[in-house]
C-alpha positions as a Markdown table, in Angstrom:
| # | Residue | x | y | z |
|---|---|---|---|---|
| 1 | Unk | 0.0 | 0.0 | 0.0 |
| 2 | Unk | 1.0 | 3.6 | -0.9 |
| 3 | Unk | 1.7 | 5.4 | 2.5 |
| 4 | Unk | 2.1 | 9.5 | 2.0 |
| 5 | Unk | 6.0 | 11.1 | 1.3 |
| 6 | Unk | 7.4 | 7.9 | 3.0 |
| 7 | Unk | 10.7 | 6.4 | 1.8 |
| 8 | Unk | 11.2 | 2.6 | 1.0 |
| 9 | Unk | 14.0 | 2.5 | 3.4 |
| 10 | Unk | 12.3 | 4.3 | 6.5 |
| 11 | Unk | 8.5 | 2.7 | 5.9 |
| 12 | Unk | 10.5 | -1.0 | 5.6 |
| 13 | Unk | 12.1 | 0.4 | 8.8 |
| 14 | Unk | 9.6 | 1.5 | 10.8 |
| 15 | Unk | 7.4 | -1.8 | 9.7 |
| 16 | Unk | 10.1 | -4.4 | 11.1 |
| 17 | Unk | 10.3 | -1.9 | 15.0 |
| 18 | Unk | 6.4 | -2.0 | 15.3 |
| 19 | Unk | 6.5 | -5.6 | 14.3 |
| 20 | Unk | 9.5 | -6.4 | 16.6 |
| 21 | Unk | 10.9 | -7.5 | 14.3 |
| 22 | Unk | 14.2 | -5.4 | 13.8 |
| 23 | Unk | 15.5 | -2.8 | 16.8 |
| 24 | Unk | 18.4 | -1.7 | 15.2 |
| 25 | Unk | 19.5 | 0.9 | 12.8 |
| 26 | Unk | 21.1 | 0.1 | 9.2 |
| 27 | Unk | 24.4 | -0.6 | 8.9 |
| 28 | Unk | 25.0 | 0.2 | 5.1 |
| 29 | Unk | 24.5 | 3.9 | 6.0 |
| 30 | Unk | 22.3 | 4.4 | 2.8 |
| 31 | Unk | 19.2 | 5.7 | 5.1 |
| 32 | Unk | 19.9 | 9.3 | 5.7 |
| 33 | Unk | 19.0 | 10.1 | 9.4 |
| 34 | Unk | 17.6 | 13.9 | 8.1 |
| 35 | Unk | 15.2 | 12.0 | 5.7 |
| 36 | Unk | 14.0 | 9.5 | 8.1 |
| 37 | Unk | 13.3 | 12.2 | 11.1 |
| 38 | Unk | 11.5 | 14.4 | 8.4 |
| 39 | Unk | 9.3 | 11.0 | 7.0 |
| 40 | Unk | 8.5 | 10.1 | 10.5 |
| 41 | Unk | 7.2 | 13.3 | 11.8 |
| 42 | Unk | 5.3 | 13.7 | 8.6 |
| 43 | Unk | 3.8 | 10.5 | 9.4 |
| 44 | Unk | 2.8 | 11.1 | 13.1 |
| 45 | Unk | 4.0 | 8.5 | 14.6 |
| 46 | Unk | 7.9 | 10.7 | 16.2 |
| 47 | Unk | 6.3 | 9.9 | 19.8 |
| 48 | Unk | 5.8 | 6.6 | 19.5 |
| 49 | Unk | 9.1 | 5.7 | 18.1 |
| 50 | Unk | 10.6 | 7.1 | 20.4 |
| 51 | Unk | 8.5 | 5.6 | 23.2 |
| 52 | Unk | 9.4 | 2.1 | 21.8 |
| 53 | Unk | 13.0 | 3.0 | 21.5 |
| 54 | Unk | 13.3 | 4.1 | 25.0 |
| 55 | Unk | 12.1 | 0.8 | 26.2 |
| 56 | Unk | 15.0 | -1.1 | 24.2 |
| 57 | Unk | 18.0 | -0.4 | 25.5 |
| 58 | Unk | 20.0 | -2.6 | 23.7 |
| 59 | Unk | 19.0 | -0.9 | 20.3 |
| 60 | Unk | 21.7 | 1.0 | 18.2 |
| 61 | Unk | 20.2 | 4.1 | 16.9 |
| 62 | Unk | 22.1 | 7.0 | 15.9 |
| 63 | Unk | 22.3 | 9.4 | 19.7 |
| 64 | Unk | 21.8 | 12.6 | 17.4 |
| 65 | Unk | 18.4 | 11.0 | 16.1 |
| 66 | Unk | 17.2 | 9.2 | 19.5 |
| 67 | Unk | 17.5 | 13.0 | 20.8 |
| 68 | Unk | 16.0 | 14.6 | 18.0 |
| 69 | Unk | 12.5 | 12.1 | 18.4 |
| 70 | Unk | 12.8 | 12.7 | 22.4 |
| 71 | Unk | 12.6 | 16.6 | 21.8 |
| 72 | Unk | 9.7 | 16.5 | 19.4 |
| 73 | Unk | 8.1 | 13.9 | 21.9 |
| 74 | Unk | 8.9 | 16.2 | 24.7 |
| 75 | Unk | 7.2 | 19.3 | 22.2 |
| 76 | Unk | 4.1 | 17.1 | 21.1 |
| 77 | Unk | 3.2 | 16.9 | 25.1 |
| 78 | Unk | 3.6 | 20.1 | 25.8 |
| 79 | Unk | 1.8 | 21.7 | 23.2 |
| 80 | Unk | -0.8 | 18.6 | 24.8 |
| 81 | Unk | -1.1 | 20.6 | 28.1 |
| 82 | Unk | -1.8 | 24.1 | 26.2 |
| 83 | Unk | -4.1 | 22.8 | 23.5 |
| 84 | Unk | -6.3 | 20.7 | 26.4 |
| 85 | Unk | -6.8 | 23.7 | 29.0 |
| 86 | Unk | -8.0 | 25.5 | 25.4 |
| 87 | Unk | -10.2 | 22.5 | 24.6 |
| 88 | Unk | -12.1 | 22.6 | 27.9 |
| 89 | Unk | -12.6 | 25.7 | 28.1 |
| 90 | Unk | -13.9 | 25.8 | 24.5 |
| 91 | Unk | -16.7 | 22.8 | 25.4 |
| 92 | Unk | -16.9 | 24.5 | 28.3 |
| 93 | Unk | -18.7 | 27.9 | 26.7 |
| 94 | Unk | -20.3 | 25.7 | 24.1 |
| 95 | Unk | -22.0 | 23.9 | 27.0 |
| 96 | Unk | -23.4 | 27.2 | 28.2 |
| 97 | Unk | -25.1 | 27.7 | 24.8 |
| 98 | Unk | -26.1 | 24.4 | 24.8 |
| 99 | Unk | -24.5 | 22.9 | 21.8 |
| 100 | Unk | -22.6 | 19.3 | 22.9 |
| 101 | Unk | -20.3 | 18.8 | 20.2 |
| 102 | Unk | -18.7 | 15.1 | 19.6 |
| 103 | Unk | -14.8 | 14.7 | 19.5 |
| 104 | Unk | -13.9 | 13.2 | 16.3 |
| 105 | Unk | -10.4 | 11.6 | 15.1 |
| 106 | Unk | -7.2 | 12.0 | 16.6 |
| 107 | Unk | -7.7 | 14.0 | 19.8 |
| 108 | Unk | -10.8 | 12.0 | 21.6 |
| 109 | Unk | -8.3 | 8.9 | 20.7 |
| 110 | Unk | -5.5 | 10.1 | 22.3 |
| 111 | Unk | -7.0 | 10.3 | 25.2 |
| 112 | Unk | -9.4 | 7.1 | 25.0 |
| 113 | Unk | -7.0 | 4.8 | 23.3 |
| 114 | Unk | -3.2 | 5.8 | 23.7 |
| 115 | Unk | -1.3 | 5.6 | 26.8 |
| 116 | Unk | -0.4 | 9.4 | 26.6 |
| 117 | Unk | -2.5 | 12.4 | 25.0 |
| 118 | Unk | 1.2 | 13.7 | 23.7 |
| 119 | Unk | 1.3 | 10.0 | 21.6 |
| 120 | Unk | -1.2 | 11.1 | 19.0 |
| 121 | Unk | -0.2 | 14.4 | 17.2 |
| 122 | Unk | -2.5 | 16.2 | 15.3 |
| 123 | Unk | -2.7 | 19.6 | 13.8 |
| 124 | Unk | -6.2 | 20.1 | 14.5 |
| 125 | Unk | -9.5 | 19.2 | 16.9 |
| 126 | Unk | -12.8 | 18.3 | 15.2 |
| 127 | Unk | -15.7 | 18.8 | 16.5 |
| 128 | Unk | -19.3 | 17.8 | 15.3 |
| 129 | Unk | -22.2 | 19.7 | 15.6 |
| 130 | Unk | -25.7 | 19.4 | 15.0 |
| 131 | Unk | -26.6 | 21.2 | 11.4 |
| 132 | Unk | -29.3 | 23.2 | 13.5 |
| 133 | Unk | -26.1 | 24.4 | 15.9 |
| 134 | Unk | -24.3 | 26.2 | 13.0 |
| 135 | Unk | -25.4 | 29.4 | 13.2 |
| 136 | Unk | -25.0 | 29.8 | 17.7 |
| 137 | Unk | -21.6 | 28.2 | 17.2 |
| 138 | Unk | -19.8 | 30.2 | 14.8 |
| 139 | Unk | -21.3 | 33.1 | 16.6 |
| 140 | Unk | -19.5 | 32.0 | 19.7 |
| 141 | Unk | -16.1 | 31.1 | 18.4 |
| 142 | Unk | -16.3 | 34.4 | 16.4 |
| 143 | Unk | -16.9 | 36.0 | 20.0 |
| 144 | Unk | -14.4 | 33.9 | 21.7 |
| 145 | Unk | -11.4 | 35.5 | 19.2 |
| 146 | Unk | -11.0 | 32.2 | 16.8 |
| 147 | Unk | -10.8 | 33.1 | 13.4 |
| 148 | Unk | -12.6 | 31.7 | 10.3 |
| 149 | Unk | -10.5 | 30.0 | 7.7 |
| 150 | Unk | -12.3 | 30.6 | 3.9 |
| 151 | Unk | -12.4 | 27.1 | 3.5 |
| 152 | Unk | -15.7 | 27.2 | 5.3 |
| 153 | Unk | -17.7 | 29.3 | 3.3 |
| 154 | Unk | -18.1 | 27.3 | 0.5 |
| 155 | Unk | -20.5 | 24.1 | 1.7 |
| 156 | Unk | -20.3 | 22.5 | -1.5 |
| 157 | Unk | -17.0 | 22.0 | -0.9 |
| 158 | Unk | -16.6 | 22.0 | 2.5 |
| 159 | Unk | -19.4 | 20.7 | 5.3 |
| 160 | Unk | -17.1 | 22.3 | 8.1 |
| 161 | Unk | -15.8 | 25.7 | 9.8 |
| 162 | Unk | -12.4 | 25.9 | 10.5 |
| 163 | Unk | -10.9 | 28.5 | 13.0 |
| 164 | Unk | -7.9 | 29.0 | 14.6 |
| 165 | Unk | -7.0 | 31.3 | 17.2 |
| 166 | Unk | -3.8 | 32.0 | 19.6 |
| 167 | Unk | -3.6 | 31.2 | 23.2 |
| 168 | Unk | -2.1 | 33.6 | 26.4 |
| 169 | Unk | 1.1 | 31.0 | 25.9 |
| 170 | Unk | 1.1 | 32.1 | 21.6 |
| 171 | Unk | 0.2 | 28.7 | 20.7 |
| 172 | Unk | -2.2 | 28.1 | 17.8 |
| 173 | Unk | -5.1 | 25.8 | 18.5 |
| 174 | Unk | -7.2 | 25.0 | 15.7 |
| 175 | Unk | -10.7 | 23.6 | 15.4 |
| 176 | Unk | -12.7 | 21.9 | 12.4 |
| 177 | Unk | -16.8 | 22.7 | 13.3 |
| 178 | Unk | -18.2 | 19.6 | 10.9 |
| 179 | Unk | -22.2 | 19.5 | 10.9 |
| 180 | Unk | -21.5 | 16.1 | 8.9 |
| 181 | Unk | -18.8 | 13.8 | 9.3 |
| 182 | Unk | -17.4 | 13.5 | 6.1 |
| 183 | Unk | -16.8 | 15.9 | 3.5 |
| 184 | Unk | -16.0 | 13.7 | 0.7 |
| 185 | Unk | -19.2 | 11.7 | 0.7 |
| 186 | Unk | -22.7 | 13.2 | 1.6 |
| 187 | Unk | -24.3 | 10.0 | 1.5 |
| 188 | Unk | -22.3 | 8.4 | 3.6 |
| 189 | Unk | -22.7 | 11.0 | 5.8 |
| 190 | Unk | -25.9 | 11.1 | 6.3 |
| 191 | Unk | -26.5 | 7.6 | 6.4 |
| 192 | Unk | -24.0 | 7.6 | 9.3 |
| 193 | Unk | -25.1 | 10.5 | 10.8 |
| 194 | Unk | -29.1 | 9.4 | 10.9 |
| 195 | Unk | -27.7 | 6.3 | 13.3 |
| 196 | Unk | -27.3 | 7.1 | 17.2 |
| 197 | Unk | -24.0 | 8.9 | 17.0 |
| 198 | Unk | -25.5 | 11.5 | 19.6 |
| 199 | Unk | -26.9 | 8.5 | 21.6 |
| 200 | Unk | -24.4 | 6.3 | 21.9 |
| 201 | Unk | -21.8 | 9.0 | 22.2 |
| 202 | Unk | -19.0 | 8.3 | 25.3 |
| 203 | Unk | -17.4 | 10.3 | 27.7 |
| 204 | Unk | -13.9 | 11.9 | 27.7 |
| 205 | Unk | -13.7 | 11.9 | 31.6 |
| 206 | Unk | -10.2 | 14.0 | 31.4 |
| 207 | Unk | -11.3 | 16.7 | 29.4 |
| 208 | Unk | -14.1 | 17.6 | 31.8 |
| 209 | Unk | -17.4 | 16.7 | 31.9 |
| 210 | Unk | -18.9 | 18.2 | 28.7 |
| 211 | Unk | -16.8 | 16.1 | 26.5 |
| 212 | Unk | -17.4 | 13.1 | 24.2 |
| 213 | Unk | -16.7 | 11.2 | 21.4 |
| 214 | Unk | -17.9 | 8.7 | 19.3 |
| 215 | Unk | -18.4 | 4.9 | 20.6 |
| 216 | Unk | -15.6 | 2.7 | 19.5 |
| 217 | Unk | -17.8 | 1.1 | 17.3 |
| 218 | Unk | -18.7 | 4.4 | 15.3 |
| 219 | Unk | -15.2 | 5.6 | 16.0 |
| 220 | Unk | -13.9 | 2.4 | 13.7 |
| 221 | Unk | -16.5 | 2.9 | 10.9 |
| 222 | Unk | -15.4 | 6.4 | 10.7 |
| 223 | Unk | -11.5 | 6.2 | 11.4 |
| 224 | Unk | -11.8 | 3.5 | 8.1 |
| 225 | Unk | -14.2 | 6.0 | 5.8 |
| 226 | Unk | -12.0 | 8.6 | 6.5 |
| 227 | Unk | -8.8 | 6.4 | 5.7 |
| 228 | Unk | -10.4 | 6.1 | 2.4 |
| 229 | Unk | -11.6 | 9.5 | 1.8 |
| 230 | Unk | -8.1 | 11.0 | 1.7 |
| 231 | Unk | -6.2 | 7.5 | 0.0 |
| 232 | Unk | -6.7 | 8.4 | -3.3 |
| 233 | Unk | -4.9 | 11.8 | -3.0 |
| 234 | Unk | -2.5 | 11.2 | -1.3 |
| 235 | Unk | -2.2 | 7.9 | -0.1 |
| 236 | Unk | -2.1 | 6.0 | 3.3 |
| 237 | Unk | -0.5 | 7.9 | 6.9 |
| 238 | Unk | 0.6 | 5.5 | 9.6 |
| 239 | Unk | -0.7 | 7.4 | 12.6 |
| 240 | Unk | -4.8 | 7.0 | 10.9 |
| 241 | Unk | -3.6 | 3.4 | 10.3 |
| 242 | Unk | -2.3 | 3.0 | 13.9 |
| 243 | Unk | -5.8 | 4.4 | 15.2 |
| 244 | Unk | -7.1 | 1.8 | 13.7 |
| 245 | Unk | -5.1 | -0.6 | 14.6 |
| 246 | Unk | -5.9 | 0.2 | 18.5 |
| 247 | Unk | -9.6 | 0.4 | 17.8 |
| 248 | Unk | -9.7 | -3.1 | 16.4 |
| 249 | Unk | -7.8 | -4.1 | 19.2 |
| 250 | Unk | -10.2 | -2.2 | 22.1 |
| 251 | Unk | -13.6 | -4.3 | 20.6 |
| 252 | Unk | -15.4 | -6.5 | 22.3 |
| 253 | Unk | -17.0 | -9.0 | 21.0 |
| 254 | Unk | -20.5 | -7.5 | 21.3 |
| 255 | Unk | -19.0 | -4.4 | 19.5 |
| 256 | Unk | -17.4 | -6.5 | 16.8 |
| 257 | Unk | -20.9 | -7.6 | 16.2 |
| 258 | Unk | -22.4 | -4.2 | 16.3 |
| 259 | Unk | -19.4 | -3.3 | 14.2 |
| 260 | Unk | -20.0 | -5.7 | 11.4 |
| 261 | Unk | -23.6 | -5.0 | 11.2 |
| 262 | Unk | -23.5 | -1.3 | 10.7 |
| 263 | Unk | -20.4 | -2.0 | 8.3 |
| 264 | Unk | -23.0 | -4.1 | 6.4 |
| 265 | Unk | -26.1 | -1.7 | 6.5 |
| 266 | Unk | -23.1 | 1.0 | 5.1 |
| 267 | Unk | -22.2 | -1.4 | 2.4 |
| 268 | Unk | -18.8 | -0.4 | 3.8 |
| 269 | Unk | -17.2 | -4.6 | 4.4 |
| 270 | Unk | -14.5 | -4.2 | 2.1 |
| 271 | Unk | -13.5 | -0.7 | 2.3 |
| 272 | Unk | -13.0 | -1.6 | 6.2 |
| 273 | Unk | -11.9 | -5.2 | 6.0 |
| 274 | Unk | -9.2 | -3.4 | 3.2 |
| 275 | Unk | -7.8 | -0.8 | 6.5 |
| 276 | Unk | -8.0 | -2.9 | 8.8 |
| 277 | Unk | -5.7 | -5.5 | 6.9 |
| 278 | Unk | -3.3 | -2.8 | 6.0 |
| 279 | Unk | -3.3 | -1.9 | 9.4 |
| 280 | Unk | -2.3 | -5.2 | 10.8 |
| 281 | Unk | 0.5 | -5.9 | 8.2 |
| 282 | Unk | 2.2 | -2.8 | 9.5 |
| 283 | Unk | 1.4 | -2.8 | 13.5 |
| 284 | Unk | 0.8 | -6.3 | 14.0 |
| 285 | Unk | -2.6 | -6.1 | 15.1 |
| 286 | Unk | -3.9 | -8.7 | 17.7 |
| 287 | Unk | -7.7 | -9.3 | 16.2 |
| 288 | Unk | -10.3 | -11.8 | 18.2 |
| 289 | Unk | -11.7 | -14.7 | 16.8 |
| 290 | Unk | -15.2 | -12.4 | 16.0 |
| 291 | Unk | -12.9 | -10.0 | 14.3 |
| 292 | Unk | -11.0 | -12.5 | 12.8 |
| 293 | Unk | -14.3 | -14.0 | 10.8 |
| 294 | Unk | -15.0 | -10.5 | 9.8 |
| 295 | Unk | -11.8 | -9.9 | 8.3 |
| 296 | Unk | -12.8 | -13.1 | 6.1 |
| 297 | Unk | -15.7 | -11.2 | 4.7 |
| 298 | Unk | -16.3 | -9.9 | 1.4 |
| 299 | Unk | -18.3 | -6.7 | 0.2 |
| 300 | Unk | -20.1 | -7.2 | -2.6 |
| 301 | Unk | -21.1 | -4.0 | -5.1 |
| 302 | Unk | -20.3 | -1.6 | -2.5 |
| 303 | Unk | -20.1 | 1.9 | -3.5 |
| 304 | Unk | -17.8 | 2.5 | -1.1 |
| 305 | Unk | -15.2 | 0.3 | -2.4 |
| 306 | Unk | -14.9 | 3.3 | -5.1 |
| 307 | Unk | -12.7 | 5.4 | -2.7 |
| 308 | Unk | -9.6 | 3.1 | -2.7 |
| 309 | Unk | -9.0 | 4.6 | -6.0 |
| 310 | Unk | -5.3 | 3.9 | -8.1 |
| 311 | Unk | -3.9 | 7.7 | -7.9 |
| 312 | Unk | -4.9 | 11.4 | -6.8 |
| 313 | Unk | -7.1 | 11.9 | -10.4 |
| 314 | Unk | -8.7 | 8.5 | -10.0 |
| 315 | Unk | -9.6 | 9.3 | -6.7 |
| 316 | Unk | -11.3 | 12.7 | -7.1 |
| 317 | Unk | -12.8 | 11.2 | -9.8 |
| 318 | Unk | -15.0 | 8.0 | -8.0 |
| 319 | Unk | -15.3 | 10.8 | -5.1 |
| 320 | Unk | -17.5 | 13.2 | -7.1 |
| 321 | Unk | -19.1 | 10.1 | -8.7 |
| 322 | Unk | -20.0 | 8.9 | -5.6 |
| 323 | Unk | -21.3 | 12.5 | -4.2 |
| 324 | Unk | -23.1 | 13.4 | -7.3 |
| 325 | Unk | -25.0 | 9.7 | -7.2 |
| 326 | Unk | -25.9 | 10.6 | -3.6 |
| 327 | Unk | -27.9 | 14.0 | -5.0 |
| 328 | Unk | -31.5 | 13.5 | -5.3 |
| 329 | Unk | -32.2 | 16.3 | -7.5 |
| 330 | Unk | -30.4 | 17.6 | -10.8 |
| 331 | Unk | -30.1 | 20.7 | -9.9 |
| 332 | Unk | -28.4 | 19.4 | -6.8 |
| 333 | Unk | -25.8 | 18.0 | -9.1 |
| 334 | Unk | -25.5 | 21.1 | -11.1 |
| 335 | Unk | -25.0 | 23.4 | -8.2 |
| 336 | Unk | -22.2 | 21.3 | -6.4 |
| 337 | Unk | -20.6 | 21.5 | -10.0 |
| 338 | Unk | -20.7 | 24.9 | -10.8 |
| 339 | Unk | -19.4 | 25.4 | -6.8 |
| 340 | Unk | -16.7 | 23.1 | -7.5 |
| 341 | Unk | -15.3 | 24.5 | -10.6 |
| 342 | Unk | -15.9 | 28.5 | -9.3 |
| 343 | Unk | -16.2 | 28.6 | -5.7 |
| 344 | Unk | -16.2 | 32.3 | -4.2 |
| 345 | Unk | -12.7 | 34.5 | -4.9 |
| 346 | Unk | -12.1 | 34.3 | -1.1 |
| 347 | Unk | -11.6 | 30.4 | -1.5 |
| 348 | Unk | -9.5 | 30.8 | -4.3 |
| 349 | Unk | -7.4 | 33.1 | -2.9 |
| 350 | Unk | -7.0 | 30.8 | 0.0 |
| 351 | Unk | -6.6 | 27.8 | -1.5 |
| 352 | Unk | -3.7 | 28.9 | -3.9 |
| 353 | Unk | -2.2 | 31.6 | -1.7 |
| 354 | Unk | -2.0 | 34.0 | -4.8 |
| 355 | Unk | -2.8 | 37.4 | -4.7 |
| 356 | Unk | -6.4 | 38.8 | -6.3 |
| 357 | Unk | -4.8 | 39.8 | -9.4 |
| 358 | Unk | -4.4 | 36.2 | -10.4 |
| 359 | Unk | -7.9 | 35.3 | -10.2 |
| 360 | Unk | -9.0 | 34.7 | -13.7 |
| 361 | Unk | -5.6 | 32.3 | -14.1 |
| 362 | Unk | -6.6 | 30.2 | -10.8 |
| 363 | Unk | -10.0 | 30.2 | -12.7 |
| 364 | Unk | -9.3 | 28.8 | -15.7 |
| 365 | Unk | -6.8 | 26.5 | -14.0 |
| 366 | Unk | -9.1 | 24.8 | -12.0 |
| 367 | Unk | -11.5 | 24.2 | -14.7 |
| 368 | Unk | -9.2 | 23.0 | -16.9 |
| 369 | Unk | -7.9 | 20.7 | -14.3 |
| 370 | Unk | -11.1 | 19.9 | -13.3 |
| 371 | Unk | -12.1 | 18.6 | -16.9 |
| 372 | Unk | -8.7 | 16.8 | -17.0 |
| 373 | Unk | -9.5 | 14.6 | -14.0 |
| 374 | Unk | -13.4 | 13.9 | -15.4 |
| 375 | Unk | -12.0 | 12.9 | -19.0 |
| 376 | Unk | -8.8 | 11.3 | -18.3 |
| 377 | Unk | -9.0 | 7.3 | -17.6 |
């Protein structure tokens, strides 16, 4: 499997120390220990090598490169203890409004599933809302100093409001507001979301009493759609697989039956039995027997399947097939067209960085690209 930026050398690496299957470091000196510190921080996953290292002595690893993964460990945690005291207070005001918002992806996991909050980096916390919350929350975090990103203002692009804003330390904390869970599929979203998300929702007891997350059942369905969603573009990242690699490993089996029915009734079997492999050939995952059977199964037809395209262009291709499929009306389709190809000159300007007078260039270049990707096979 295609795994984002990484290097033969460091993913064949990193494979063989979370398999235990290899502790020490090359001795043909072709691996360059800049390239691997870069790969491995792009990946996520600089705190727990270094976590695993510490606990082998015996391994011989570069010293310059065992310090360098101990400092960014050592950043990752504190930049933990700023972004969490933000965090409460956040759910905290959003409680007094009464909008309870459900941790999604890496930060409810961090501290549900990994042995340390500062294990899991992530450049982000996303939060979802109720649709009928929209309006109240971005009123709030507009009141509470975060700052809207333009990425938000376009909905047929985007079902999400990003801000950012800068603690009394100067750290930037940045949230993702998502009144679905997915942008990349609609349908998918709202099937999921018409479930009991909200009901079956549990607690994050150390980040106070107005926080939750998804159950580990919905938290697996989701950590696997999303795996998919962004695989074509850009391929697989080893922390998202290592997420799922401790959720298969935190089921019951009661939730792996729970698991594979919703998996089923989301036509979603082989898009999650496809993650969860890949996961296991790279961390080893310990599955029970339930889970075992269910990694036997096989989807047939399912839509989903689509997402695990062959490159970026295939990709974006079987995504908008899939969204516009999900439409019920025509002029549904047209409209998240027409928004796609020409969203509003704030977005553009944002999503190219270019300056206004450029406009009419980034236009034309993202039709042009656009048709590309819909007529190329």
């Amino acid at each position: 499997m295609t795994v984002r930026g990484l290097q033969a050398e460091t993913g064949d690496l990193l494979r063989q120390v979370f398999l235990d299957q290899d502790l020490n470091w090359p001795e043909n000196g072709t691996l360059s220990e800049e390239v691997f510190f870069r790969h491995v921080v792009s990946q996520g996953m600089a705190p727990l090598l270094f976590r695993r290292l510490a606990g082998r002595a015996g391994s011989a690893w570069p010293q310059s490169l065992v310090q360098r993964l101990r400092e960014s460990a050592l950043h990752q945690s504190a930049f933990d203890l700023v972004a969490e005291m933000d965090l409460c207070h956040l759910l905290d005001a959003l409680a007094e409004i009464d909008v309870k918002p459900l941790l999604l992806k890496g930060t409810p996991l961090s501290y549900t599933l990994y042995p340390e909050p500062g294990l899991r980096p992530r450049c982000d916390t996303d939060l979802l809302i109720r649709e009928s919350d929209r309006d109240k929350t971005a009123a709030l975090m507009k009141k509470m100093g975060y700052a809207p990103l333009h990425e938000a203002q376009v909905d047929s692009i985007n079902t999400q409001m990003s801000y950012a804003g800068k603690t009394a330390q100067g750290i930037t904390c940045r949230y993702d507001i998502h009144w679905q869970v997915s942008n990349c599929n609609r349908q998918f979203s709202r099937d999921f979301t018409s479930g009991k998300l909200f009901a079956q929702a549990e607690a994050i007891p150390a980040l106070g009493e107005h926080a939750c997350t998804l159950s580990k059942v919905d938290a697996l369905i989701f950590a696997c759609f999303h795996r998919a969603g962004h695989f074509s573009h850009s391929g697989d990242r080893l922390i998202w697989l290592y997420d799922i690699h401790l959720l298969c490993q935190a089921l019951t089996a009661h939730e792996v039956a729970r698991f594979y029915q919703l998996a089923k009734e989301l036509q979603m079997i082989s898009l999650c039995v496809n993650a969860m492999l890949t996961a296991q050939s790279w961390f080893g995952t310990v599955c029970s027997e339930e889970l075992q059977t269910f990694l036997q199964e096989t989807g047939e037809n399912e839509a989903s399947s689509l997402l695990l395209g062959k490159d970026r262009n295939d990709g974006i291709r079987r995504m908008t097939l899939l969204e516009l499929q999900g439409m019920a009306t025509w002029q549904e389709r047209f409209s998240y067209i027409v928004q796609n190809l020409f969203p509003p000159p704030e977005f553009m300007l944002w999503r190219y960085q270019k300056k206004k007078i450029f406009l009419p260039w980034l236009y034309a270049r993202r039709l042009v690209e656009g048709l590309l990707i819909i007529l190329r096979r």
